[in-house]
Short mmCIF file of the C-alpha atoms (twelve columns), coordinates in Angstrom:
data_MODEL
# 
_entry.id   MODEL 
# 
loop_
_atom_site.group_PDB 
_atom_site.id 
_atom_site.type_symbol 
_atom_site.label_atom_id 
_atom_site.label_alt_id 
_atom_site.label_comp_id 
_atom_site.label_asym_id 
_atom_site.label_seq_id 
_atom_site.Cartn_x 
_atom_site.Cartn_y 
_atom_site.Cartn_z 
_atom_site.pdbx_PDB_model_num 
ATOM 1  C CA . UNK A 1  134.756 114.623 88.577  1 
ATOM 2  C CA . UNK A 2  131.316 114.731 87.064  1 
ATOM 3  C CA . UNK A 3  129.756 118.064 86.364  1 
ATOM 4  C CA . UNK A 4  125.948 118.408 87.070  1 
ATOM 5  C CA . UNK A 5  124.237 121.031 85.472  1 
ATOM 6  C CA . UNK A 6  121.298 123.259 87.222  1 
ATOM 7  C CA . UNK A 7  119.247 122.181 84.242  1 
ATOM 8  C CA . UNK A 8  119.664 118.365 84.994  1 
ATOM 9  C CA . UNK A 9  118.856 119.483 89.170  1 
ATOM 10 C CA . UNK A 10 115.857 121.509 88.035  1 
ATOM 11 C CA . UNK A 11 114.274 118.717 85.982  1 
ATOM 12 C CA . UNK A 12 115.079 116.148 88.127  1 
ATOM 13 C CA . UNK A 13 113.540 117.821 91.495  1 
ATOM 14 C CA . UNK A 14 110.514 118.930 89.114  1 
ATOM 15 C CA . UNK A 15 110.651 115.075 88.494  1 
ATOM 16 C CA . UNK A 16 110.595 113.702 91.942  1 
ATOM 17 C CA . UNK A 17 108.730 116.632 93.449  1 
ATOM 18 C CA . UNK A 18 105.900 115.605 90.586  1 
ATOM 19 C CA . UNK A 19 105.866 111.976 91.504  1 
ATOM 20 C CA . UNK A 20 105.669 112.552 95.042  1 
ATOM 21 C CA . UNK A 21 102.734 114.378 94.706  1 
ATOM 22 C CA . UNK A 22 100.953 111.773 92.644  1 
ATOM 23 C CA . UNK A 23 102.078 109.076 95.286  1 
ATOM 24 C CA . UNK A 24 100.387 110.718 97.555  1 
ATOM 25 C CA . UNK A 25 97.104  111.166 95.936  1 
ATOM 26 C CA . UNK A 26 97.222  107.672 94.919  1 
ATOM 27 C CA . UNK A 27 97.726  106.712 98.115  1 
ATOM 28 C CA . UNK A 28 94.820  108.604 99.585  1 
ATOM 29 C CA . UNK A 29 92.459  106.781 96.988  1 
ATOM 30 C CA . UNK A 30 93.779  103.461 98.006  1 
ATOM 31 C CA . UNK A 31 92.863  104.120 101.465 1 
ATOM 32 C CA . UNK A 32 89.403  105.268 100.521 1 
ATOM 33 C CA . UNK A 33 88.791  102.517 98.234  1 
ATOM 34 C CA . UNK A 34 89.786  100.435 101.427 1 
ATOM 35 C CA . UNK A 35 87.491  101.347 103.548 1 
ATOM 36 C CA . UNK A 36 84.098  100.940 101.559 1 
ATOM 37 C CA . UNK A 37 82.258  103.560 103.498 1 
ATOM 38 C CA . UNK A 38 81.160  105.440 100.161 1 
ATOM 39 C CA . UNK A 39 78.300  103.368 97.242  1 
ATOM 40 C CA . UNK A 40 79.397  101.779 93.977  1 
ATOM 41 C CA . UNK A 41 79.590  104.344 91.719  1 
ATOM 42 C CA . UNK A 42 82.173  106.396 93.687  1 
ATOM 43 C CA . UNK A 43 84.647  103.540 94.311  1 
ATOM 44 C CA . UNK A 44 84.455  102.249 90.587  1 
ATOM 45 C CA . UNK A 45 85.765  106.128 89.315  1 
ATOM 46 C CA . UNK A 46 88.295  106.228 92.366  1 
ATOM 47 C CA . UNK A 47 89.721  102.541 90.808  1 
ATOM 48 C CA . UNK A 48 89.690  103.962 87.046  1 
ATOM 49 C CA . UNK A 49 91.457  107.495 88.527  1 
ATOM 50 C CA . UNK A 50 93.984  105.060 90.035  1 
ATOM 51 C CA . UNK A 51 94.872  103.322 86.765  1 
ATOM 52 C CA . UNK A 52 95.102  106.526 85.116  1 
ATOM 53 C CA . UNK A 53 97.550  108.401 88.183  1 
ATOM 54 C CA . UNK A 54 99.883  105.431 87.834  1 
ATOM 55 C CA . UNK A 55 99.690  106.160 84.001  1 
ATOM 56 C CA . UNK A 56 101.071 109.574 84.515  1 
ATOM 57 C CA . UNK A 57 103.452 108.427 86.954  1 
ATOM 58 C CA . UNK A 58 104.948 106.109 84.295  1 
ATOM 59 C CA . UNK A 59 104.590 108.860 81.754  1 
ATOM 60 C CA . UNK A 60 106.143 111.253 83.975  1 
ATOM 61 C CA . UNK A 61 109.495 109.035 84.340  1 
ATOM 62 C CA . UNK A 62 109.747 107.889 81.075  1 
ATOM 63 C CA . UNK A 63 109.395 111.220 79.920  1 
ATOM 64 C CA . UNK A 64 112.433 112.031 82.139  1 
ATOM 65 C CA . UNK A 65 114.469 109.951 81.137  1 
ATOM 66 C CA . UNK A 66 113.761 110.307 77.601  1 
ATOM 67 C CA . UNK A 67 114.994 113.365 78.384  1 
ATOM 68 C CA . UNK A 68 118.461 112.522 80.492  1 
ATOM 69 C CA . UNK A 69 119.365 109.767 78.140  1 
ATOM 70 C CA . UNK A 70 118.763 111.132 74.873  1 
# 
């Protein structure tokens, strides 16, 4: 049987718990962006914020599993 360690629980539900979070904020933004109600200037930062939340998502799981697998 495989033994799981608290440490390997803890970092992975700090992990998910931090992805889920940015999921949801990018989400919000790609509603907004969506809907077009707000001028230029405000949808071009939203896009750029975007680009750099899915950055930290991918930094956020490599960084993981950096972590596990190393």
């Amino acid at each position: 049987m495989i033994e799981i360690s608290s440490s390997f629980i803890s970092l992975t539900l700090g992990m998910v718990g931090t992805v889920f979070i940015a999921y949801a904020a990018l989400r919000v933004h790609h509603r907004v962006l969506g809907e077009h109600k707000i001028d230029e200037k405000v949808l071009k930062t939203m896009r750029i914020e975007q680009i750099v939340g899915w950055a930290g998502v991918s930094m956020v799981v490599a960084g993981y599993a950096i972590t596990i697998f190393s």
